[in-house]
KEPAZA-611785 format. One record per residue: residue in three letters; x, y, z of N, C-alpha, C, O in turn. Coordinates in steps of 0.2 Angstrom, whole numbers, plus 2048, in hexadecimal, padded with zeros to 3 digits. Example, Ala and Ser with C-alpha at 12.3 -4.5 7.8 and 13.67 -1.06 7.14 Angstrom:
2
ALA8427E482783E7EA8278427F08278477EF82A/SER8407F58238447FB824840800827843806828/
***
This chain:
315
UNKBCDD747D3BCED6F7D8BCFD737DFBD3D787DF/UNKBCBD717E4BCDD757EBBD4D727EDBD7D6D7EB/UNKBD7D787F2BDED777F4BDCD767FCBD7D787FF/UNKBE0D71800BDDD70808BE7D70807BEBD6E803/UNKBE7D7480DBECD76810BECD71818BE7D7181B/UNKBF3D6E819BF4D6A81EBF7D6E823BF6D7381E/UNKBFAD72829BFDD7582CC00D71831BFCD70835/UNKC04D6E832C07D6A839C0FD6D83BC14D6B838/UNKC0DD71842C12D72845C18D6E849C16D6984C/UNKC1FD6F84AC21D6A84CC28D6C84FC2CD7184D/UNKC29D67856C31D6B859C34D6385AC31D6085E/UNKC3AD62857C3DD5C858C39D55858C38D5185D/UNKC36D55852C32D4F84FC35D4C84AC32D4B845/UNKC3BD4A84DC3DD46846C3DD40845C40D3E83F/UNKC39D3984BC34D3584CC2ED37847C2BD32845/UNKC2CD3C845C25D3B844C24D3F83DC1FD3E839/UNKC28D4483DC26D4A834C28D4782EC28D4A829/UNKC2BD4082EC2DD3B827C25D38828C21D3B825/UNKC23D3482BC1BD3082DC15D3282BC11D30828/UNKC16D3882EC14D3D82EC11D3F828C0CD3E825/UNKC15D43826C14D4581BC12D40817C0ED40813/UNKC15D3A819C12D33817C0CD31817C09D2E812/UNKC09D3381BC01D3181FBFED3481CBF9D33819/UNKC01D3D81CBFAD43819BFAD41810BF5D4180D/UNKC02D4080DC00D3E807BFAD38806BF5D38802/UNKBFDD32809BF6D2D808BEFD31808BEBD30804/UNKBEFD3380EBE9D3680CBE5D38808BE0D36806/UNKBE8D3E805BE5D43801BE7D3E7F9BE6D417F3/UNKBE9D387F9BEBD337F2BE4D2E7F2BE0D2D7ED/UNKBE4D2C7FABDFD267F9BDAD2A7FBBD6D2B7F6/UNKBD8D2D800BCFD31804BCED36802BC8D38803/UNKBD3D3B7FCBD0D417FABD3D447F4BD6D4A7F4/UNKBD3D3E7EFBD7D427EABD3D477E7BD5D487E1/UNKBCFD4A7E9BCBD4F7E4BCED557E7BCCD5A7E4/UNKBD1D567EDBD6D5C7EDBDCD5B7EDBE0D577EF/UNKBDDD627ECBE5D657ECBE7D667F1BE3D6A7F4/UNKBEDD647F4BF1D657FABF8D677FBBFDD657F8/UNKBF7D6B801BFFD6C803BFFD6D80CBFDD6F811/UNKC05D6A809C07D68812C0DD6C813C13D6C810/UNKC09D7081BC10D7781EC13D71822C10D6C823/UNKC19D73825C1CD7282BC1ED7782DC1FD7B829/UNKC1FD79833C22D7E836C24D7C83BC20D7A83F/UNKC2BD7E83BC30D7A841C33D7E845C35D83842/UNKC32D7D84AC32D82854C3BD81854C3DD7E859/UNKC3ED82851C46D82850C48D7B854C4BD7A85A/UNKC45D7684EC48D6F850C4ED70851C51D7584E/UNKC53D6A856C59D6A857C59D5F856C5ED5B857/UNKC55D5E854C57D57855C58D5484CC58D4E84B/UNKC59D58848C5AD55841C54D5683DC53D55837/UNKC4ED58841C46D5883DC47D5D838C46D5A833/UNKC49D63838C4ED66833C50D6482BC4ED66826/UNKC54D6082BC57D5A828C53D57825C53D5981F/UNKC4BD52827C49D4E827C43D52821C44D5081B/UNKC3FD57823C3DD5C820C41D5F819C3DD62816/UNKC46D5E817C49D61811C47D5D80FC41D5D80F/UNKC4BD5680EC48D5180AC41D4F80AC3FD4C805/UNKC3CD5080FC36D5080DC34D55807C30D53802/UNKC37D5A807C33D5F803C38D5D7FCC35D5B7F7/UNKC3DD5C7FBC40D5A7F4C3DD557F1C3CD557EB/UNKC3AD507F7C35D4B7F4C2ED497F0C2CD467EC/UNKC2BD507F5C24D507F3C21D587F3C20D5B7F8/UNKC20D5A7EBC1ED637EAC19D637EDC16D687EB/UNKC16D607F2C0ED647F6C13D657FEC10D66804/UNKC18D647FEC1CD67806C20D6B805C26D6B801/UNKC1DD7080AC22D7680CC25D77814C20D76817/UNKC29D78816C2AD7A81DC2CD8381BC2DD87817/UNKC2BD83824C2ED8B827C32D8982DC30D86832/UNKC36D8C82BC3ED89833C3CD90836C3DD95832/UNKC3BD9083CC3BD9483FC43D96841C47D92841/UNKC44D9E843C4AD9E845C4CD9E84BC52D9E84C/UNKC47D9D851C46D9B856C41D98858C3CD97855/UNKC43D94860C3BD92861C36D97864C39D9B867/UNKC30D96862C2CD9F861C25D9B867C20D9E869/UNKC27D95868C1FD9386EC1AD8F86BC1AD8F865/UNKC18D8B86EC13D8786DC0BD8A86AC08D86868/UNKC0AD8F86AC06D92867C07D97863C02D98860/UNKC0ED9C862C0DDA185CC0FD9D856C0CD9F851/UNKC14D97855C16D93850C10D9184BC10D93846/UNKC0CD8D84EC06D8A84CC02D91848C02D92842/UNKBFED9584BBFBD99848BFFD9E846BFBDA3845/UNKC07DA0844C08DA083FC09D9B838C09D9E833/UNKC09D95839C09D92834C02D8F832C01D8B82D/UNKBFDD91834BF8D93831BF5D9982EBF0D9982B/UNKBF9D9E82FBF8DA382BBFCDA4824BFBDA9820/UNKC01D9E825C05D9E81DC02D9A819C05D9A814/UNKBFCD9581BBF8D90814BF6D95811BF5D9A814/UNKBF4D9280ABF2D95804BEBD91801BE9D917FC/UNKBE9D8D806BE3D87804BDBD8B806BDAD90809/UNKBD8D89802BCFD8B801BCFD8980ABCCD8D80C/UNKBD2D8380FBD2D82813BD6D80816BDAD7E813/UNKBD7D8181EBDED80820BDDD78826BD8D78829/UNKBE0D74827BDED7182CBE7D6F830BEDD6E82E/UNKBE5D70837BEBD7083DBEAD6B83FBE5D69841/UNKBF1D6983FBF1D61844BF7D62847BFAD66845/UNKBF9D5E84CBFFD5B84FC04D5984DC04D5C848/UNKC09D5584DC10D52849C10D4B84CC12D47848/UNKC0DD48852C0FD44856C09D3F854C0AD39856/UNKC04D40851BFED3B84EBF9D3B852BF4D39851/UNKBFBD3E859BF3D4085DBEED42859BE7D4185A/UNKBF1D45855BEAD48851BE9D4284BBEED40848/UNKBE3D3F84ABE4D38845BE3D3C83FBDED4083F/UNKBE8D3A83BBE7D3C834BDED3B82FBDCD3E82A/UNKBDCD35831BD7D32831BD1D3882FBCFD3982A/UNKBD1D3C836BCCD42836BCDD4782EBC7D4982C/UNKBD0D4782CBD0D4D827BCBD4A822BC8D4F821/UNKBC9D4681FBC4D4381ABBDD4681DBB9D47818/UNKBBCD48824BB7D46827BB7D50829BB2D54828/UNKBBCD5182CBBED59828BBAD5C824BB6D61823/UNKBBDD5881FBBBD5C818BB3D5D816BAFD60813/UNKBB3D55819BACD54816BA7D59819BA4D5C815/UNKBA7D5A821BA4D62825BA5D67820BA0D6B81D/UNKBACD6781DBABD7081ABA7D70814BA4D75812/UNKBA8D6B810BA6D6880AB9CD6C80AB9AD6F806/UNKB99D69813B94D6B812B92D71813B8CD72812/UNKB97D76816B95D7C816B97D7F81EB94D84820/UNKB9DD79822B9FD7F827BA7D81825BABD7F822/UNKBA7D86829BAED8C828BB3D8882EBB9D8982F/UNKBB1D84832BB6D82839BB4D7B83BBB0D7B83F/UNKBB7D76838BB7D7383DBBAD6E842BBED6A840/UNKBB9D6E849BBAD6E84EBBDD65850BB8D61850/UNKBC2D64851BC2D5B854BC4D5C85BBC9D5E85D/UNKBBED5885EBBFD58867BBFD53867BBCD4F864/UNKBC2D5186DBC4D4C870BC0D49874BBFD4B87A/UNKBBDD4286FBB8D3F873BB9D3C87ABB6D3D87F/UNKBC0D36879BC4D3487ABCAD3487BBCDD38877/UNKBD1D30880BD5D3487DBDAD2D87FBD7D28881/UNKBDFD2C87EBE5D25880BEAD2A882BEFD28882/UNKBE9D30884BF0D3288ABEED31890BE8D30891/UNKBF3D32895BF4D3189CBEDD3489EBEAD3989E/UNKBEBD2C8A1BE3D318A7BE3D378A9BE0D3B8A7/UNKBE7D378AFBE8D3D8B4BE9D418AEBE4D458AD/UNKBEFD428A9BEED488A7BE7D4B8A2BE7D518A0/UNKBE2D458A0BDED4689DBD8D498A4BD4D4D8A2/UNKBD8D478A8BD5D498AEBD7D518AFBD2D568AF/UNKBDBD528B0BDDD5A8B0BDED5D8ABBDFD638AB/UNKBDDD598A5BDBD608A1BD4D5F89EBD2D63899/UNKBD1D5B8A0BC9D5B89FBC6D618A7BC1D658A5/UNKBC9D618ABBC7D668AEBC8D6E8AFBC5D738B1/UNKBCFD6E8AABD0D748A8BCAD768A2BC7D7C8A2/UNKBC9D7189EBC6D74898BBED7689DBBCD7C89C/UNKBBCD738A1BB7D758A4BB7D7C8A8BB2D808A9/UNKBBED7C8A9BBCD838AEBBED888ABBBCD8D8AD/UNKBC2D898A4BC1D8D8A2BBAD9089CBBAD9689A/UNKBB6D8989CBB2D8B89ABACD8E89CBA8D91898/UNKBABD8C8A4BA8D8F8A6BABD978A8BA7D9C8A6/UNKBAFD9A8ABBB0DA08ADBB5DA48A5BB9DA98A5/UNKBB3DA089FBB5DA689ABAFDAB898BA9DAA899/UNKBB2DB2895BADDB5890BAADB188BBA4DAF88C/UNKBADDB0887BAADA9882BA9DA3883BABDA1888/UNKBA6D9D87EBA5D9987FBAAD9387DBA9D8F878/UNKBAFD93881BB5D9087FBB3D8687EBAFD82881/UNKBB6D85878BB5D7E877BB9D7787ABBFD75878/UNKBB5D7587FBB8D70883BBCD6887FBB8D6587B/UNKBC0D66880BC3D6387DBC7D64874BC9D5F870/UNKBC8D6B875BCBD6D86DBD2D7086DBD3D7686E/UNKBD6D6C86CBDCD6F86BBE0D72865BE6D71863/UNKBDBD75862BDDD7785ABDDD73856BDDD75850/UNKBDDD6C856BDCD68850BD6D6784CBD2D6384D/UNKBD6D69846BD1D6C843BD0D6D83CBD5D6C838/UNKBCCD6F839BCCD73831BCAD7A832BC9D7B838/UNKBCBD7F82FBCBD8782EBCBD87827BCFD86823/UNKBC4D8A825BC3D90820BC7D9381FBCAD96824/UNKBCAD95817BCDD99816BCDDA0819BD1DA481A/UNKBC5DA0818BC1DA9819BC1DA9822BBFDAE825/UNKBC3DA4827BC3DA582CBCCDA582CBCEDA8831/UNKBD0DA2829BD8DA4829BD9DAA829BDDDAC82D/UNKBD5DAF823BD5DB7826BD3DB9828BD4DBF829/UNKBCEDB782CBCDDBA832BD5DBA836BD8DBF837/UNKBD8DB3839BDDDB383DBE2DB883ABE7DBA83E/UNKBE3DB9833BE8DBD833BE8DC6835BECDCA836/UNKBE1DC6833BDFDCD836BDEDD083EBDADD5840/UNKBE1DCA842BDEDCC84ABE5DCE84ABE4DD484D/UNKBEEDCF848BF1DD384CBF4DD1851BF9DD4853/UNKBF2DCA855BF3DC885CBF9DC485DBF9DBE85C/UNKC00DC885EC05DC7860C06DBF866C0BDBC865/UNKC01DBE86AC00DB886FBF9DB786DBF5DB9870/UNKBF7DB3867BF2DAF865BF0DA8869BF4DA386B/UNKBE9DA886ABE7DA186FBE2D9D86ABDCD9E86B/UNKBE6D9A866BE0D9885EBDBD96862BD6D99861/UNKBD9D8F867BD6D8D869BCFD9286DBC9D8F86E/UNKBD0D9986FBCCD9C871BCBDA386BBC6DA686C/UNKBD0DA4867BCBDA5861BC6DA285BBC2DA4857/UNKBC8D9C85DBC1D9A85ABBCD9685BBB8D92858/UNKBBDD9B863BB5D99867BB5DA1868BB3DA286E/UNKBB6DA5866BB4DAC869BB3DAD861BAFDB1860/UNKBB6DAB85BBB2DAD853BB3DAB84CBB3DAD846/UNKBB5DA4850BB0D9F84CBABD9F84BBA7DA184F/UNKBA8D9E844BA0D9E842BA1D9883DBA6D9683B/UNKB99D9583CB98D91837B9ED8B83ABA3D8B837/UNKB9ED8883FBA2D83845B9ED7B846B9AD7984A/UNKBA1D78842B9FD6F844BA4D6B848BA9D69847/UNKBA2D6B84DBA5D65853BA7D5D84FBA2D5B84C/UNKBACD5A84EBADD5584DBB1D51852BB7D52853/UNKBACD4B856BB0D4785DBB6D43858BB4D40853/UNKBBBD4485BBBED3D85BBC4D3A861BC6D3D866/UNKBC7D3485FBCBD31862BD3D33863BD8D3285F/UNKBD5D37869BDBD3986ABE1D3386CBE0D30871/UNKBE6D31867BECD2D867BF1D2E86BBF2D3386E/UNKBF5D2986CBFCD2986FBFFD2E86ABFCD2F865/UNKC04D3086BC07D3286AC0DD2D865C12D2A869/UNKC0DD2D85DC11D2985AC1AD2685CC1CD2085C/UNKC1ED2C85EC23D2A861C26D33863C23D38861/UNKC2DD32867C2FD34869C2BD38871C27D35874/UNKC2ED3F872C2DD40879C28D47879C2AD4B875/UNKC23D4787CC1ED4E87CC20D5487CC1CD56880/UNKC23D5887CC25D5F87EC23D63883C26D67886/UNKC1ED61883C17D6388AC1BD64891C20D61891/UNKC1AD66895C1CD6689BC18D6B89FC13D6E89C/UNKC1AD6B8A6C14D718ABC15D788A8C0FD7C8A7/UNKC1AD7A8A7C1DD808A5C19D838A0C16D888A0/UNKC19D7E89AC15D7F892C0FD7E894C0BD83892/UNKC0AD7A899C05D7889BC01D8089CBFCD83899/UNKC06D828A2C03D868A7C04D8E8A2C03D948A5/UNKC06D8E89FC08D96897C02D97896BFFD9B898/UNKBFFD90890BFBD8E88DBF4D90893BEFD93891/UNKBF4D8E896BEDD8F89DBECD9589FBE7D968A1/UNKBF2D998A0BF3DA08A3BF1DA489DBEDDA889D/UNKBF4DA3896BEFDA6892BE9DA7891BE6DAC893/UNKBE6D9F88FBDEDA0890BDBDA4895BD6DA7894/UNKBDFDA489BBDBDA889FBDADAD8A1BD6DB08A4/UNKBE4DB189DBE1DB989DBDEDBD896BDCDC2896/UNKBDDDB888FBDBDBA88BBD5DBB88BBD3DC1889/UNKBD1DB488DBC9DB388EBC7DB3895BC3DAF897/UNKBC9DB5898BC7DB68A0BC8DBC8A5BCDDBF8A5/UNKBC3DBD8A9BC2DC28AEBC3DC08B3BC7DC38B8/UNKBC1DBA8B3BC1DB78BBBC6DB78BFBC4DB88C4/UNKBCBDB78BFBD3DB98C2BD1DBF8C5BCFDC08CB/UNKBD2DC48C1BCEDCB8C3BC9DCD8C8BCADD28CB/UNKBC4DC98C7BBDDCA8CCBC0DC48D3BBEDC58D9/UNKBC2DC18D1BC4DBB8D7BC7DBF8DCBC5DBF8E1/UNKBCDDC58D8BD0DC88DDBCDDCE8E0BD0DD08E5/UNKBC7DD08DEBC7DD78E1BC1DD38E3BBDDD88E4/UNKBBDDCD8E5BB6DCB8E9BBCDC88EFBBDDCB8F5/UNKBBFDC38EDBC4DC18F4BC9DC78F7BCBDC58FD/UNKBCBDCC8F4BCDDD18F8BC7DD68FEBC7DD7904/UNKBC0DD68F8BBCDDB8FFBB8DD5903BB3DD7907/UNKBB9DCD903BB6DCB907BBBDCA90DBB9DCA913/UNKBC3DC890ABC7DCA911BC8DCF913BCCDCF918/UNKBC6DD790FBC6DDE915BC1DDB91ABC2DDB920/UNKBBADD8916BB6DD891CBB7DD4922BB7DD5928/UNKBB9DCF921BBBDCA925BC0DCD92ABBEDCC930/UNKBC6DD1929BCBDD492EBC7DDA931BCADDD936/UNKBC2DDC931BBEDE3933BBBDE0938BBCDE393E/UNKBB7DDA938BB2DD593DBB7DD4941BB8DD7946/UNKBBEDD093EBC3DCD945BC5DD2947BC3DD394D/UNKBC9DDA945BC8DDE94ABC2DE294EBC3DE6953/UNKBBDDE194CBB8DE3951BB7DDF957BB7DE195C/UNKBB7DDA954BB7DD4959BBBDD395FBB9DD1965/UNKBC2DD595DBC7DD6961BC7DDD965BCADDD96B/UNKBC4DE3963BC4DE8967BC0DE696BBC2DE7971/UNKBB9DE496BBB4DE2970BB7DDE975BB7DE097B/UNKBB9DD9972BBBDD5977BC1DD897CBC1DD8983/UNKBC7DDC978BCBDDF97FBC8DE6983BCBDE9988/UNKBC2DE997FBBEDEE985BBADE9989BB9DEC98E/UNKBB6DE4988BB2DE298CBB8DDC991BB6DDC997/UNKBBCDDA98FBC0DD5993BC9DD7994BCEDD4993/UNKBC7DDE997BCFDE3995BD4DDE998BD8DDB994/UNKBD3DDD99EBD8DD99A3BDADD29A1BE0DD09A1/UNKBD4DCE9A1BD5DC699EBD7DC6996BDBDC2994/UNKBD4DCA993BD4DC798CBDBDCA98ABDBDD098B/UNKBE2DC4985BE7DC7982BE8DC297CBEADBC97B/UNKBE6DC8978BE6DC7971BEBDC196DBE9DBD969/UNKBF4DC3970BFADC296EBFADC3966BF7DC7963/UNKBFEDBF965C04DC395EC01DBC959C02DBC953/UNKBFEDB795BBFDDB0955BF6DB2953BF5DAE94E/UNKBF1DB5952BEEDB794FBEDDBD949BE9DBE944/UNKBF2DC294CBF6DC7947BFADC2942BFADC493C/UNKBFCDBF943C03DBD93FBFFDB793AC00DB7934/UNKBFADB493DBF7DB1938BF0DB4935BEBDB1935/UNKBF0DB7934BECDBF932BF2DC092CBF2DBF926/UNKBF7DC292EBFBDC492BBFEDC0922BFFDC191C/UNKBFFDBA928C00DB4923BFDDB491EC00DB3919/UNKBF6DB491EBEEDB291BBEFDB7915BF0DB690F/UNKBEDDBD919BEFDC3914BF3DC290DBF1DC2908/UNKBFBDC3912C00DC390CBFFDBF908BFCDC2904/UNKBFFDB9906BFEDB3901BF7DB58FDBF6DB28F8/UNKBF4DB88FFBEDDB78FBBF0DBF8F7BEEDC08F2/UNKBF4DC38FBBF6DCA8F5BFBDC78F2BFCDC98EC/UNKBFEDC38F3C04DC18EFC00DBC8E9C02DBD8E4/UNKBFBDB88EABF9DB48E5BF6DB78E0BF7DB68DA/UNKBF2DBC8E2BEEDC18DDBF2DC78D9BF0DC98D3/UNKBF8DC88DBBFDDCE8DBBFFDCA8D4BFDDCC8CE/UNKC03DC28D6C06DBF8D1C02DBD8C9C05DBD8C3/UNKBF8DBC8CCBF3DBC8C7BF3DC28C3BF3DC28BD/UNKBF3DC58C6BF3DCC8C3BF9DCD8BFBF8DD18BA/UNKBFFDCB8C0C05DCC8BBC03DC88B7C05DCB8B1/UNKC02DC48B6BFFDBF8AFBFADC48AABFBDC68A4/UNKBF5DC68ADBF3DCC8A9BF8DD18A4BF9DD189E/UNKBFADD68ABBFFDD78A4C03DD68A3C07DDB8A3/UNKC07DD08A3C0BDCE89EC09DCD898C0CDCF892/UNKC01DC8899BFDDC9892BFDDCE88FBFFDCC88A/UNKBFCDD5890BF9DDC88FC01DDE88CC01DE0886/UNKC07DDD890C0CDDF88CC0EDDF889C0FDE3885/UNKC0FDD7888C0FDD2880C0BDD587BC0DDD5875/UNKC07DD787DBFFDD8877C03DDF875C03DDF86F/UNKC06DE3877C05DEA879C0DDEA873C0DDEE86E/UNKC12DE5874C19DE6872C16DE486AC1ADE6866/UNKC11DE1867C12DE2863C18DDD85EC1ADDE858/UNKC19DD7862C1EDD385EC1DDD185AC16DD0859/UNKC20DCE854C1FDC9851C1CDC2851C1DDC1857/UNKC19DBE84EC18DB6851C1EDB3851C20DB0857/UNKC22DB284BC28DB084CC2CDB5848C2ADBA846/UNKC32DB0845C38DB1840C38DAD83EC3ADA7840/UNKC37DAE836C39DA8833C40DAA830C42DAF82D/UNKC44DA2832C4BDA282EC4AD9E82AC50D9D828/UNKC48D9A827C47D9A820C40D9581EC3CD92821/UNKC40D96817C3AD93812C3BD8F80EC3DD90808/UNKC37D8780FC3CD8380AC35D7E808C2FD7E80A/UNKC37D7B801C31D787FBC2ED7E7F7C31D847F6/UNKC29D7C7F5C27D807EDC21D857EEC1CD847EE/UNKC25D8C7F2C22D917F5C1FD967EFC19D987EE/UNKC25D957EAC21D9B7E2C1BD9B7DEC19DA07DC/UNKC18D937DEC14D937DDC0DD987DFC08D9B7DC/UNKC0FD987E6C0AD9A7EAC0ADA57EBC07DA97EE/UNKC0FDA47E6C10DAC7E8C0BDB07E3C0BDB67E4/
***
C-alpha cells in the first residue's frame, strides 16, 4: 500500500488544526482508502493553545504527528522543513486555514497516480479581498516576467511532491528556501491543477506588509537580475543625463555670460534627483546581500523542540 504524506504548517491555529485533521482523515477514509497516510503538523511556536490542541490530536489518531518548533523560524523555512521530515512515496503541502480545499487531494493523487512527480494547484479563482488579489496577481506577473526561470503564476506551494523530488529538496542545502521558485527552476514531470481559493475558515491571517514584502524581496534576489541591471542601466543613463545639463549650462553661461544666471534650484534639485535614486538602489542592493549572507551563514532551518505521535515507526 502507497504512503501519502499530508504536511500542514501552522502558527496559532487553534480555530482550525482540530477541523482540520478531521477533514484530512475523512478523506483518506471515504476518497482514498487505498492509501496509507500520515499527517505532519509543524508549529511556528504557537502561543495561542494550538500546542495543546495537537497533543490530543496525535493521542487520538496513530497517522498524526506534529513538530514544535522552538521558535518561530518564518513563513517559509518551517514549511519546507516539515516537508523534508514526510516519509510518504508522496508528499502533499497545504495550508491550516482551509484556503487550501481539502477536496484537491483525490485529484492530487489521481495526477501522480498517472505518472507526474509535481503537482501544482493554481489559483484559478480566489474569495479573498480583490485589491489584494489584484496586487498579487500583478506581482505573480512581474515576477515572472523579469525571472531567470519560469516562475509559476498563481502557486503558492500547495500541492503534491514526489517523494524522488523531496530529495531533491533535501539535497539543495538552502538555509532561505523559496519552495515556490524551486519548483519552477527544478521541478520536472509537473501537472498544473486549477482550482478555487477559500475564505479563510476562522481566525486572523498572519500575513501582513512586512511578511508580504520578505516573501517578494526573496523571489527577487533568489531568481532575479533585474534589480541589478535596473541599477547599473538607470545609473549610466542619469550620468548621461547630468553630462547633457552640464554641457548645456556651460554653453549657455559662455554664450550668454552676463544675462544668463544659473542659481542654486537647479543644483539642488539635481542633487535631490540623484540622492534618492542612490539611495533606492544602495537599499536594492542590500537585499541582495542579505540574501547572500544568510545563504553564506549557513543556518539551520529551524529548531526543533520537540516531537510528538508515532515517530518509531518511521525510523
Amino acid at each position: 500500500m502507497k504512503k501519502v504524506s499530508v504536511m500542514i504548517p501552522c502558527f496559532n491555529e487553534k480555530e482550525n488544526v482540530v477541523p482540520m485533521s478531521e477533514a484530512i482523515a475523512q478523506v483518506f477514509e471515504k476518497d482514498c482508502p487505498q492509501y496509507e497516510y500520515e499527517l505532519l503538523f509543524i508549529d511556528n511556536d504557537s502561543d495561542d493553545g494550538t500546542r495543546d490542541l495537537l497533543r490530543g490530536i496525535c493521542e487520538k489518531n496513530p497517522h498524526v504527528k506534529a513538530i514544535f518548533n522552538a521558535k518561530n523560524f518564518g513563513q517559509f523555512n518551517s514549511p519546507y522543513y516539515g516537508l523534508l521530515q514526510t516519509t510518504g512515496d508522496c508528499t502533499i503541502g497545504m495550508c491550516c486555514d482551509f484556503q487550501d480545499p481539502v477536496e484537491m487531494i483525490p485529484k492530487f493523487l489521481e495526477e501522480w497516480e498517472k505518472g507526474a512527480k509535481i503537482v501544482c494547484g493554481i489559483k484559478a479563482n480566489s474569495k479573498e479581498n480583490k485589491l489584494m488579489r489584484f496586487f498579487r496577481s500583478c506581482y505573480y506577473k512581474l515576477i515572472k516576467k523579469i525571472s531567470e526561470v519560469d516562475m509559476i503564476e498563481q502557486f503558492t506551494g500547495f500541492g503534491l511532491y514526489d517523494s524522488s523530488f523531496i530529495e531533491v529538496l533535501r539535497s539543495l542545502d538552502d538555509p532561505i528556501p523559496f519552495i515556490r521558485g524551486v519548483v519552477a527552476e527544478l521541478g520536472y514531470k509537473r501537472v498544473d491543477v486549477p482550482y478555487e481559493q477559500q475564505k479563510r475558515r476562522a481566525g486572523k491571517t498572519h500575513n501582513n506588509f512586512f511578511t508580504l514584502y520578505d516573501g517578494a524581496m526573496l523571489s527577487f534576489t533568489s531568481y532575479t537580475k533585474a534589480g541589478l541591471r535596473l541599477a547599473t542601466f538607470f545609473g549610466f543613463l542619469m550620468a548621461v543625463l547630468s553630462i547633457l545639463v552640464a554641457l548645456v549650462y556651460l554653453v549657455m553661461k559662455l554664450v550668454y555670460w552676463d544675462r544668463f544666471e544659473a542659481g542654486m534650484a537647479p543644483v539642488l534639485l539635481l542633487v535631490a534627483i540623484l540622492g534618492s535614486v542612490q539611495l533606492f538602489f544602495i537599499g536594492f542592493l542590500g537585499e541582495y546581500i542579505l540574501s547572500i549572507n544568510r545563504r553564506l551563514m549557513k543556518r539551520p532551518l529551524v529548531v526543533e523542540g520537540e516531537r510528538i505521535g508515532n515517530w518509531e515507526k518511521d525510523q
